[in-house]
N, C-alpha and C positions, 0 to 999 in steps of 0.2 A: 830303595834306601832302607837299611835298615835301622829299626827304631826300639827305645824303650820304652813303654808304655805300660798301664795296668789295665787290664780286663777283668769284668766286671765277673762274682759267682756271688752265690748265698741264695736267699728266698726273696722274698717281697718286702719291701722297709726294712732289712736283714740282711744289708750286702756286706761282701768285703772282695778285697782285692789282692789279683796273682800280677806280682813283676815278669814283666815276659820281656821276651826278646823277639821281634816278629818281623816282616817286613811289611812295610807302610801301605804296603795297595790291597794287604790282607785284611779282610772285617774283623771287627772286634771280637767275636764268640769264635773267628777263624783257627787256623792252622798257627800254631806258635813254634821257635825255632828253638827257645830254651826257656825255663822258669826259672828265675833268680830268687824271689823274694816272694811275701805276703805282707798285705797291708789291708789292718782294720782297724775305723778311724767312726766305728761306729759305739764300740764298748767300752766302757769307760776305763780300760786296760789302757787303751790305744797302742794294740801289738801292731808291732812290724820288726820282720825280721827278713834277712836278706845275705844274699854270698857274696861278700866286699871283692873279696879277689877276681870273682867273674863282672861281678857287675865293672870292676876297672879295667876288666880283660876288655868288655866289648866296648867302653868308652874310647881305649884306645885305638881298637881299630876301626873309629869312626860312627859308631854307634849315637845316634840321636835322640837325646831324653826328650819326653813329651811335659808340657809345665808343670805337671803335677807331680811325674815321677821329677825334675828339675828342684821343685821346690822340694822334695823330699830328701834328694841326695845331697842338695847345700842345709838343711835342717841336721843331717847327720853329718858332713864333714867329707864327706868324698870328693868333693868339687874343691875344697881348700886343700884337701890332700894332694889331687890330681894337680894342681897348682905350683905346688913346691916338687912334686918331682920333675915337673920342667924345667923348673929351676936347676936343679942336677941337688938340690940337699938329701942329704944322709938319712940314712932312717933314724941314727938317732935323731938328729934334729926336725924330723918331722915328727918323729914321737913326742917331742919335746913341745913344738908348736901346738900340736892337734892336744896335748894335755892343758897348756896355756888358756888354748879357746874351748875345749870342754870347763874348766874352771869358769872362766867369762860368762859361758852359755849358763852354767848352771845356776850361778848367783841371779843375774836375768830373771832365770824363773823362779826362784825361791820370791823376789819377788813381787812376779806377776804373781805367781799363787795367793802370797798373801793380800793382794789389792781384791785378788777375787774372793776369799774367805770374806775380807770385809763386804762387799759387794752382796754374797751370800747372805750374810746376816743383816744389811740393810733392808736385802729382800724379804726376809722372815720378818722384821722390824716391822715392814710396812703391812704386809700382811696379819700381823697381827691386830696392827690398829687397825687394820679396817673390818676385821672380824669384831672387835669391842664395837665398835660403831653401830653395826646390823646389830647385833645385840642389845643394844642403848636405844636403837630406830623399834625394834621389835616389841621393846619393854615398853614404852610411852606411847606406843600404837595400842598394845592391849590394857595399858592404864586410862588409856581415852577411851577404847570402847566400856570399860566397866564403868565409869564413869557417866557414860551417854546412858548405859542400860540401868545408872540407880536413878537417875533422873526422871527416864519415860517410865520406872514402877513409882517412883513417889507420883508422879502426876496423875498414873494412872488410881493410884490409893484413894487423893484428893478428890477427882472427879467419882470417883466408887463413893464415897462418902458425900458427897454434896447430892447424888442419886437418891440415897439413902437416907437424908434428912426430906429432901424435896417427897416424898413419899407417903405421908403421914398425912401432911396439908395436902395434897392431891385429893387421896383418899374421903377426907374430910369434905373436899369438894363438891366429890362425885356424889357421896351421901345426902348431902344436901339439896341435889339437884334431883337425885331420881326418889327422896321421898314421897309418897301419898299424903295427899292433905284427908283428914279424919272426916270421910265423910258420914258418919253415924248419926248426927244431928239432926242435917239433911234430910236423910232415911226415913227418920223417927218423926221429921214433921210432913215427908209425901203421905207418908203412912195415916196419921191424924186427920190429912186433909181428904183423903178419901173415903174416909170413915165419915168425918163430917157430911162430903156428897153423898153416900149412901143413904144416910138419917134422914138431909133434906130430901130427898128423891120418895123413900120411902113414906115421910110423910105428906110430901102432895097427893100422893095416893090413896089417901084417908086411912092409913093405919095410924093406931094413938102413938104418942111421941114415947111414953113412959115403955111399953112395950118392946121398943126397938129398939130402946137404951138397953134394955136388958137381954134381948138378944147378942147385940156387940161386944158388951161384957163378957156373955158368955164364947162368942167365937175366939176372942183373944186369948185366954187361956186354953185354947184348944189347937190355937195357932203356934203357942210358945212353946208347948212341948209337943209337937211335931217338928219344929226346928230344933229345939234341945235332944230330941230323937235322932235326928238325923248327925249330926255333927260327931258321936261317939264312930257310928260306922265311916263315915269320913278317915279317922284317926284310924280305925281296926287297917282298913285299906292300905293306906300309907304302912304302918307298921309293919304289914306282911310283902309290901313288896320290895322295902328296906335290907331285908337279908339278900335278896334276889340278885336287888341293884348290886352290894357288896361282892357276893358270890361272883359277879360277871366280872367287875374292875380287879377282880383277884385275878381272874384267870385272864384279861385281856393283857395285864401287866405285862411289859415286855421283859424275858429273858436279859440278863446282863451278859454281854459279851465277854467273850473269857481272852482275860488278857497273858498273852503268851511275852514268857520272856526271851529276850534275845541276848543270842550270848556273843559276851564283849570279844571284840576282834584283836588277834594277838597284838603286844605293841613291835610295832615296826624295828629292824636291828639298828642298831647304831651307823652311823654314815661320818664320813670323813668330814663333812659338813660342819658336822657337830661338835668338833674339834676344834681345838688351835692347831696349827703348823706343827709346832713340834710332837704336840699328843701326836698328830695324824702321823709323824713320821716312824715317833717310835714306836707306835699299837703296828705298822706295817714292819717293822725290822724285827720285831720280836710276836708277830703272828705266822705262822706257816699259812703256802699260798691260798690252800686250798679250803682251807677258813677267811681269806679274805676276801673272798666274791662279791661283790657288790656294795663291801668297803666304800670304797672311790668311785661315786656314781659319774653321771657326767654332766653335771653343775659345775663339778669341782673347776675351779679358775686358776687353784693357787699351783702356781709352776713348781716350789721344792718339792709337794705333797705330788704332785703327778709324777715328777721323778725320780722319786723315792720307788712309787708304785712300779713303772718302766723297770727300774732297777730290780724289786725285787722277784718281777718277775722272768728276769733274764738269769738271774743268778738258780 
């Protein structure tokens, strides 16, 4: 039997279709007996075009449309045409008919066009709102976090400052605690009392008391400046090994690390994102392709902006 059918050409997501005439037990990419037509129903042309006169040639002698070339040739009128020439009417009266339901057809769509423009713009409508939205979600997202971040510096301010009073008294404490008590007194009376045991000791031994007084007298001032002797070099010592000390904490000092700047990373291009609907449509209808690269990442959700993109890069 022979059939009319469309067979498949083009590329990958990129077809379109040849009106053949073939016989039914042939495969699809097979052997064809005639080509009629073309039909692409992928570009938003929606061409098809087609030889009336053949395509009625093989209807009549028995040729069998497949449902889609079916649907196609009552979309154009060939099957209401083929209709009234059974009838036995005139061409004009069939011109006259097939003018009738072209008029009908075309009102029809004028419109469904416009139910779908509107449709269009409810779609952009909503996508609009919902882009203000994420934005409004964005804006009170980062009014919260600044928010949270003046909070934890004042807390952190307050507790710096409460450190900083507590510090003083602390201090105060610890001086308190690790003073010496003045022992000189002490000193000055072990000292006396030894002196006294001497004298007695001396005098059981049968030296006169008057004697030994004056001896004592005399060591103490002998004893006073060998202590006030000694106490200058004390201080010379310290004093010379002072620069020493300093000289070493100079040079143990650590090196400060040298701080390297880093240079700022470019800012990122603009993205379709970052747009409304219609910006993103029209920064694509009026950029050439090859500056749009990476435009319309693929986040992108919103369906006009992805078909605008499809679009322009078909054209």
């Amino acid at each position: 039997m022979i059939k009319l059918r469309l067979q498949r050409k083009g590329r990958k997501k990129r077809p379109f279709y040849h009106i053949v005439v073939a016989d039914s037990r042939s495969p699809r990419d097979g052997r064809i007996i005639e080509k009629v037509g073309r039909y692409d129903n992928v570009s938003e042309s929606q061409q098809l075009v087609y030889d009336e006169e053949r395509v009625i040639h093989w209807l009549q002698i028995g040729a069998q449309p497949s449902d889609t070339v079916r649907s196609i040739l009552k979309h154009e009128g060939i099957l209401y045409k083929m209709h009234l020439m059974r009838w036995g009417k005139s061409d004009e009266e069939i011109e006259a008919a097939l003018d009738e339901w072209r008029a009908a057809r075309e009102a029809k769509k004028s419109d469904s066009a416009v139910s779908r423009k509107a449709k269009q713009k409810d779609v952009l409508k909503a996508e609009e709102q919902e882009y203000k939205k994420q934005l409004e979600e964005k804006a009170a997202a980062a009014a919260k976090e600044l928010e949270k971040k003046k909070e934890q510096e004042a807390k952190a301010a307050e507790e710096k400052a409460a450190e900083e009073a507590a510090e003083p008294v602390a201090e105060a404490a610890v001086a308190e605690e690790t003073a010496e008590p003045e022992t000189a007194p002490a000193e000055e009376s072990t000292k006396e009392e030894v002196k006294a045991e001497e004298v007695v000791e001396e005098v059981k031994e049968g030296a006169p008391v008057e004697e030994v007084a004056e001896v004592k007298k005399e060591e103490e001032p002998a004893e006073e400046a060998a202590e006030t002797k000694e106490e200058p070099a004390a201080e010379e010592i310290t004093e010379e090994k002072a620069p020493v000390a300093e000289e070493e904490t100079k040079d143990e000092a650590p090196a400060e690390p040298e701080v390297k700047e880093e240079k700022a990373d470019a800012a990122p291009a603009q993205l379709s994102t970052d747009m409304t609907a219609n910006e993103a449509i029209d920064h694509i209808k009026n950029t050439p392709v090859e500056k749009l690269k990476g435009f319309v990442p693929e986040s992108e959700d919103r369906v006009t902006v992805q078909r605008a993109w499809e679009s322009k890069q078909e054209g």
